[in-house]
C-alpha positions in Angstrom: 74.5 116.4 111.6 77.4 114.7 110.4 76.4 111.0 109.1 77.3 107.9 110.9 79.4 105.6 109.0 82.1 102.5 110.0 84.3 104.0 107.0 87.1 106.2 107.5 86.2 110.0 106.8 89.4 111.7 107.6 92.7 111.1 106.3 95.9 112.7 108.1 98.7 114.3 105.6 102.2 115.8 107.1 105.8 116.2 105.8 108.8 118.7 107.1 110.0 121.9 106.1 111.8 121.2 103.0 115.2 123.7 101.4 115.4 122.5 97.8 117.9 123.6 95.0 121.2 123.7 93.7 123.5 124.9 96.1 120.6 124.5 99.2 123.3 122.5 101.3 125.2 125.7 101.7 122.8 126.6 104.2 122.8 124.0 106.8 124.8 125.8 109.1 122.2 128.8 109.7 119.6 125.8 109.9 121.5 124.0 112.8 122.1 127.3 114.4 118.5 128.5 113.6 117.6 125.1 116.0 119.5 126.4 118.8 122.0 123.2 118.9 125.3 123.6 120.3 126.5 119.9 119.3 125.5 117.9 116.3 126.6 114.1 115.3 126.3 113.6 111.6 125.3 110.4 110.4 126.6 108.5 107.1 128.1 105.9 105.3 131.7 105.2 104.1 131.1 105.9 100.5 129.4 109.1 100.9 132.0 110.3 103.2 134.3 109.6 100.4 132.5 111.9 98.4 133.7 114.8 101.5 130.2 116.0 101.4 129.4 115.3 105.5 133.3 116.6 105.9 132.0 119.6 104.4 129.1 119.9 106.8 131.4 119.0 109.7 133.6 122.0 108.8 130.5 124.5 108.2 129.3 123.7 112.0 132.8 123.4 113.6 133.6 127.0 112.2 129.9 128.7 113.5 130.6 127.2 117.1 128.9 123.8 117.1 130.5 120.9 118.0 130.5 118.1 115.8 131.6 114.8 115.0 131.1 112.3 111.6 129.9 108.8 112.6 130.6 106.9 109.0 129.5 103.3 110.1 125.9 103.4 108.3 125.6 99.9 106.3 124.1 100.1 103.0 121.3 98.3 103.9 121.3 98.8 107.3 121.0 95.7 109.5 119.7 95.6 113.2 123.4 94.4 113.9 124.9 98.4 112.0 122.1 100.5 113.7 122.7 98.8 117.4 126.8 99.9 116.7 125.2 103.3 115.4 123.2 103.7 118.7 126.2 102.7 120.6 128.2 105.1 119.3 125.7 108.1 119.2 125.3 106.9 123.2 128.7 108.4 123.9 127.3 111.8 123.8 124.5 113.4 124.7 123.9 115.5 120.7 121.6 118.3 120.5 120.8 117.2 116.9 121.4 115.1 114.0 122.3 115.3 110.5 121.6 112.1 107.8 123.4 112.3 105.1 123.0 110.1 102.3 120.8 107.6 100.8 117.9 105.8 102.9 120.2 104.0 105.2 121.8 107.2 106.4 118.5 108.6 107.1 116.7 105.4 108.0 119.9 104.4 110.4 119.7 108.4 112.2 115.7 108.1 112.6 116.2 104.7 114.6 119.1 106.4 116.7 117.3 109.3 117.3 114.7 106.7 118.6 116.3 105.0 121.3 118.9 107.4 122.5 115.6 109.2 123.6 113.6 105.8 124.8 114.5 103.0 126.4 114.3 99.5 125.1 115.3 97.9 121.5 114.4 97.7 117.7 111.9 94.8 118.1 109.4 96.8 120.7 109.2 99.4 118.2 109.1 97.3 114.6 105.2 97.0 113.3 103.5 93.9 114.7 103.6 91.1 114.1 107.2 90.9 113.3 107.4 93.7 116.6 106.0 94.6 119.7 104.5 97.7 117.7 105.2 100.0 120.7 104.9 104.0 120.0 107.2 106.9 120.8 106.4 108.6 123.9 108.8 111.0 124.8 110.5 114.1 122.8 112.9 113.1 119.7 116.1 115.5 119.0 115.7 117.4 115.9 116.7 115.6 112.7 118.0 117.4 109.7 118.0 115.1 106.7 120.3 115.6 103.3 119.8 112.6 100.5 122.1 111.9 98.3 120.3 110.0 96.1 117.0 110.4 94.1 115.2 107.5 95.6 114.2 106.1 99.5 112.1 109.8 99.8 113.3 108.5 103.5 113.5 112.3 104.2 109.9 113.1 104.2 108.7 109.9 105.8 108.4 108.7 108.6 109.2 105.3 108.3 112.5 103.5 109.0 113.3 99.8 107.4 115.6 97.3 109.0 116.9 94.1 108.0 117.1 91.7 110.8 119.8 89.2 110.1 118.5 86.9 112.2 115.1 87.1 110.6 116.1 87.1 107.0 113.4 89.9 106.6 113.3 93.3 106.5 110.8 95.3 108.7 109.7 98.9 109.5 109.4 101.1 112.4 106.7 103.8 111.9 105.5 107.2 113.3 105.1 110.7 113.3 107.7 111.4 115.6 110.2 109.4 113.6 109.8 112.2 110.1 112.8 115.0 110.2 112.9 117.9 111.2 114.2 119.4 108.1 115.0 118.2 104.5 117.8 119.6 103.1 117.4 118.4 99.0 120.5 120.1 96.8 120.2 118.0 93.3 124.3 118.6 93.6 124.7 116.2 95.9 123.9 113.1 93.4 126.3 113.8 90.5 128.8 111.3 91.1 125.7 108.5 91.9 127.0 105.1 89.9 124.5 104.5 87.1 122.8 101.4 88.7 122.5 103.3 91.7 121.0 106.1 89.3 118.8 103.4 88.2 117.6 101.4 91.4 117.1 104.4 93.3 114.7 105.9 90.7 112.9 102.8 90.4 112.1 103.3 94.0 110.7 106.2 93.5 108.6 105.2 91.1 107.5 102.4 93.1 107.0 104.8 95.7 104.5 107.2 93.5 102.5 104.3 91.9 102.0 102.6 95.1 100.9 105.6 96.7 98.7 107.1 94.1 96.9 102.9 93.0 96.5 102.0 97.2 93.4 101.5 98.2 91.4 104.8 99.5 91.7 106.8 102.9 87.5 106.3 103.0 87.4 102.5 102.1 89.3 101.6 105.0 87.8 101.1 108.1 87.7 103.8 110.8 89.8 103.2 113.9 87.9 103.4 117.5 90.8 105.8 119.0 92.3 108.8 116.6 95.4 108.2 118.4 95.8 104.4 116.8 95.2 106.0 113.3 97.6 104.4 111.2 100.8 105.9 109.3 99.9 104.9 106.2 96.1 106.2 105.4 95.7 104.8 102.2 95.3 107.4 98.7 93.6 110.8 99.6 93.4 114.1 97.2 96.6 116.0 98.5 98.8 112.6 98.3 97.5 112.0 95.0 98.9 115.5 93.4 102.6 114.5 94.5 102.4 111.2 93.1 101.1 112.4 89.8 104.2 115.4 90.1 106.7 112.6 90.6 105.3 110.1 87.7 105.7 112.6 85.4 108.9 113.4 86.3 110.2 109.5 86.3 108.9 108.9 83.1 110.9 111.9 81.6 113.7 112.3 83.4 114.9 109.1 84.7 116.5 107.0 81.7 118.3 110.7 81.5 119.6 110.7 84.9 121.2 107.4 84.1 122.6 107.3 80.8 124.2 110.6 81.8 124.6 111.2 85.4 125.9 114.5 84.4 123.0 115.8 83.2 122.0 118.3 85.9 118.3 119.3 84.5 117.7 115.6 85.0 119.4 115.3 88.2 117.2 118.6 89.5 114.0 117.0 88.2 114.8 113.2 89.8 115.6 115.2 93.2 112.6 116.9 92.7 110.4 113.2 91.7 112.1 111.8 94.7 110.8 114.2 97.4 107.3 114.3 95.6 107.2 110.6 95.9 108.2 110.7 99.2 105.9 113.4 100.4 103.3 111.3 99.1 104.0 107.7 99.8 104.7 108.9 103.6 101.1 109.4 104.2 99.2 107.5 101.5 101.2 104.3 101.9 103.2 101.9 99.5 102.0 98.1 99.5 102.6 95.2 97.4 105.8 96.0 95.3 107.1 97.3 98.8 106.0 94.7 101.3 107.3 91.7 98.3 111.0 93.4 98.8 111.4 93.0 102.0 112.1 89.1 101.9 113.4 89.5 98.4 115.8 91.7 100.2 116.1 90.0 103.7 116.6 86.1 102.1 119.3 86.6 99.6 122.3 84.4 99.6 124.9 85.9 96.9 123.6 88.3 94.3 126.1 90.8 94.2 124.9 93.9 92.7 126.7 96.1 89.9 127.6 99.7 91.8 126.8 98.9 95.3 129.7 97.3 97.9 130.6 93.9 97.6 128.3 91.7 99.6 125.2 89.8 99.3 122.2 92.1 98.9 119.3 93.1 96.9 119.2 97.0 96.4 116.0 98.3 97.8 115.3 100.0 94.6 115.9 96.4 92.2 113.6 94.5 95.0 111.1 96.6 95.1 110.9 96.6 91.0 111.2 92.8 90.9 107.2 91.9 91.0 106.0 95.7 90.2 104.7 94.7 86.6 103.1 91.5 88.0 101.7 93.1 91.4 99.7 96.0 89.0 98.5 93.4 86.5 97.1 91.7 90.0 95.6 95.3 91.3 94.4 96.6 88.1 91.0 95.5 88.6 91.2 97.5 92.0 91.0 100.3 90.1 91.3 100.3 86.8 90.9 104.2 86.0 93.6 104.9 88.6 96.3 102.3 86.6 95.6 103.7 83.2 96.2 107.2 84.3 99.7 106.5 86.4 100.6 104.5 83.0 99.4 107.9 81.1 101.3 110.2 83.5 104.6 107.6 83.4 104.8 107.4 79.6 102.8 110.6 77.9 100.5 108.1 76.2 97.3 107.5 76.3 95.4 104.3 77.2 91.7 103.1 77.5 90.0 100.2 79.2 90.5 98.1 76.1 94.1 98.5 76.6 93.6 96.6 80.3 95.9 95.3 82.6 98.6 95.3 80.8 99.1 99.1 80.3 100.9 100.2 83.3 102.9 96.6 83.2 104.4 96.8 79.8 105.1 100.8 80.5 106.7 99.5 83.2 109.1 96.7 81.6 109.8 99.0 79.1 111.3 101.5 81.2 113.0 98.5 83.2 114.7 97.4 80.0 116.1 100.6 79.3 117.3 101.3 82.6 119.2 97.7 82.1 117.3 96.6 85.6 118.0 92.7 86.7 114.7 90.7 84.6 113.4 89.2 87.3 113.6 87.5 90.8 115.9 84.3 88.7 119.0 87.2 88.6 118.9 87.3 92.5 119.4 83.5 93.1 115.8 82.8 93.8 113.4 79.9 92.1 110.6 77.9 92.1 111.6 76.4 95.9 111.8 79.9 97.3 108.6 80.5 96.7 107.2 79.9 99.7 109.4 81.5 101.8 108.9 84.6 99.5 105.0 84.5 100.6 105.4 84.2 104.2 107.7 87.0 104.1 105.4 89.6 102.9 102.5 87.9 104.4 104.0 90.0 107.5 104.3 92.9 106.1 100.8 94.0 107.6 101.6 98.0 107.4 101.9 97.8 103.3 99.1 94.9 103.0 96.5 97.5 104.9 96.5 99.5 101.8 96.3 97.1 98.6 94.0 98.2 96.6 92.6 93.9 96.4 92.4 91.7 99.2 95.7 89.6 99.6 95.8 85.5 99.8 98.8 83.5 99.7 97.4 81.7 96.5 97.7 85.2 94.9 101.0 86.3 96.3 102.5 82.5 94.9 101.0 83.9 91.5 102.8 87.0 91.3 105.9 85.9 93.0 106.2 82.9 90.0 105.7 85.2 87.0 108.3 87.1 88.2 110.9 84.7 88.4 
């Protein structure tokens, strides 16, 4: 007899066939063909196609037979108002399958059109409530092969897609199985010519991604849900989401202020790839939560920060937003779990720590790395102060998907602590 308990006792754990390795993008064409597609739209932004990698792709399937085009309208970013133009454009045909190719706004940007050129209806009924109406995918997806070119979103694994609603000034998620790729096509090559702050952001999301992940509350401390069906994405830290997270924490921590002094350096460009789908593999079933759900109206409620190696227009890099509170959120959630924020400080920085060493382990391992990595100190760089901070707190205050799996219970009086000493 199994015992009766109102606790969660399973925990759900899935991610897509993954080709890794220098030179794995070669193959994309026996992939596409392997998915017996005759058409394929390929999905990216302006500066990647600079780069020719999704010209490359377009020339691989155009020469075994498949028709396909290069839509390069993905905003960096993306907005509700660039993945509505994406969707419109996609519309025009009817693809057999589609290829992301870049950072997470190509990937996030091709999982939302994937999404409603096969349902009805808009962003909104799909977004997480209660920003959204929270409605689920019903019908059959196209198959969606994802390449990143960076080392950071892990959007590739996930299935999870973030939008910033203009209108809003907040970012929000859509979430669900059906929404992960098909396929994730990781070739280390593909990031050489990242700018060094884009080097830097993007790895700080994956770290964010891997500490979140492996310090969220537990799969079997959470409630358990009435119906299977309404079992959330994001299941909170379990035994095989905890080994990726530790991979990719020990990978950031040696690899990562490599990867950007020298962006050349192709042993640390392999092992950040690697970090990066780790991370992702884990964070898109254990869940991220504060660090996350504070960027989004870090990132939605900017006015002018303009930031160093991304296009010229007001916005907070997902990878700098998310960073912005991380050493005050996991002084907050140390007492969570203390065992678990000494270890991810062990595994970030090949030190050692013990209890008397407290709270502010993982922080100051953390501020150290930001310092060398020359990340903006604090949330003062992006234009925001004292009088924002309220508008900061309702923000993530909405953000119920990443506030299910803190490892402390949230108040406002708490979220107004961390977001002031991290101006």
């Amino acid at each position: 007899m199994f015992e009766q308990t109102t606790n969660e006792t399973v925990f759900t754990w899935a991610a897509p066939p993954l080709k890794f390795g220098v030179g794995a993008l070669k193959e994309i064409g026996f992939e596409v063909a392997g998915l017996g597609a005759r058409s394929c739209l390929v999905i990216t932004d302006a500066g990647v196609r600079d780069t020719g990698i999704p010209d490359q792709i377009e020339q691989t399937l155009v020469a075994a037979g498949i028709k396909t085009e290069v839509f390069d309208g993905v905003s960096v970013e993306p907005t509700d108002e660039s993945i509505n133009h994406a969707v419109s454009f996609a519309r025009e045909h009817d693809w057999d399958c589609y290829i992301a190719v870049g950072g997470g706004s190509a990937i996030d940007t091709a999982k939302a059109v994937n999404l409603l050129t096969t349902h009805p209806g808009e962003l909104l009924d799909y977004v997480t409530a209660p920003i959204g109406a929270g409605k689920a995918p019903w019908l059959p997806l196209k198959p969606l092969i994802a390449v990143p070119t960076t080392s950071g979103t892990g959007s590739e694994s996930t299935s999870i897609c973030v939008i910033d609603f203009l209108g809003l000034h907040l970012k929000a998620g859509i979430s669900h199985a059906k929404l992960r790729p098909t396929m994730a096509i990781v070739d280390p090559l593909t990031t050489v010519s990242l700018p060094r702050q884009v080097t830097a952001g993007s790895g700080m999301d994956v770290l964010s991604h891997a500490l979140e992940s492996y310090t969220s509350v537990s799969f079997d401390s959470k409630p358990a849900p009435e119906d299977p069906t309404k079992r959330p994405a994001f299941c909170g830290a379990n035994p095989i989401s905890d080994i990726w997270c530790e991979q990719a924490l020990r990978l950031v921590g040696k690899y990562l202020r490599r990867a950007v002094m020298n962006g050349r350096d192709l042993e640390a460009r392999y092992q950040m790839s690697l970090a990066s789908t780790s991370a992702g593999t884990g964070f898109g079933n254990a869940g991220t939560h504060l660090p996350h759900a504070n960027a989004y109206p870090i990132a939605g409620a900017v006015k002018n920060y303009q930031a160093e190696g991304y296009p010229e227009m007001p916005m907070v890099p997902h990878g700098q937003a998310v960073s912005a509170t991380a050493a005050a959120v996991f002084r907050w959630t140390y007492a969570g779990d203390p065992a678990r924020h000494l270890r991810a400080a062990e595994l970030l920085s090949g030190q050692t720590f013990t209890a008397t060493d407290g709270a502010d382990a993982l922080a100051h391992v953390l501020t150290e790395l930001m310092t060398d990595i020359e990340m903006p100190a604090g949330l003062r760089s992006f234009g925001y102060g004292e009088e924002d901070l309220d508008t900061l707190v309702e923000g993530t205050m909405k953000q119920t998907r990443q506030l299910a799996v803190v490892p402390r219970p949230v108040s406002r009086e708490a979220l107004k602590a961390i977001f002031r000493e991290s101006l």
